[in-house]
N, C-alpha and C positions, 0 to 999 in steps of 0.2 A: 887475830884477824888482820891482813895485809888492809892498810890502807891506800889508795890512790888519788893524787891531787884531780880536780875534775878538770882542770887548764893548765896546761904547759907554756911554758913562757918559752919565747926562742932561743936563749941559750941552755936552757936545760936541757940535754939529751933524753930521750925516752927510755924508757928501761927497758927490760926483755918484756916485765912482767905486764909494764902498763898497754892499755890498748892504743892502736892509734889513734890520737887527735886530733887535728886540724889543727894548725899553728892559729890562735886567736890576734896575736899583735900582728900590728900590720903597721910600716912607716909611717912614718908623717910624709907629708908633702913638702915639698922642695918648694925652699921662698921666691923662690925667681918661675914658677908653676902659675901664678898670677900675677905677673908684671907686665907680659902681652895680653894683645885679645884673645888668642890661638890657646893659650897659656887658660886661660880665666875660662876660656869656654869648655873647654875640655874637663876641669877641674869643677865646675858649675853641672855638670853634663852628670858625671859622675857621683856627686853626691846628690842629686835630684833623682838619680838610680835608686843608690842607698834608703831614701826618704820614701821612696814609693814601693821597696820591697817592704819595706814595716807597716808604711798606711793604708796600701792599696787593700789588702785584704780586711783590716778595721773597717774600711769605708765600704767596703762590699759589704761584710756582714751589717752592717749599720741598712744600709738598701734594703735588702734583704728581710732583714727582720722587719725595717716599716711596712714593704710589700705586702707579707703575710698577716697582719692587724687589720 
């Protein structure tokens, strides 16, 4: 039986066989991305994104459940 890695890193090319994946790595951020305000806000902006696509729906079902008690 063919195995397939479940993440592809971005230099490994995908094969024929594996299905497509979403590249998971993603760069770092550039050190001079928070050395202005513009810079900081933007990068602050962005990961408060990040944060809220993981908690937001925890925090709803959390409402939620207490609602129904």
């Amino acid at each position: 039986m063919e195995t397939t890695p479940l993440l592809q890193r971005n230099n490994e090319p995908l094969s024929p066989s594996s299905p497509a994946l979403p590249l998971l790595e993603q760069e770092d951020y550039l050190p001079g991305a928070s050395k202005t305000f513009k810079g900081f806000k933007s990068l602050f902006w962005k990961e408060i994104v990040k944060l809220w696509n993981i908690a937001g729906p925890i925090a709803l079902t959390l409402i939620w459940q207490y609602g129904t008690k």
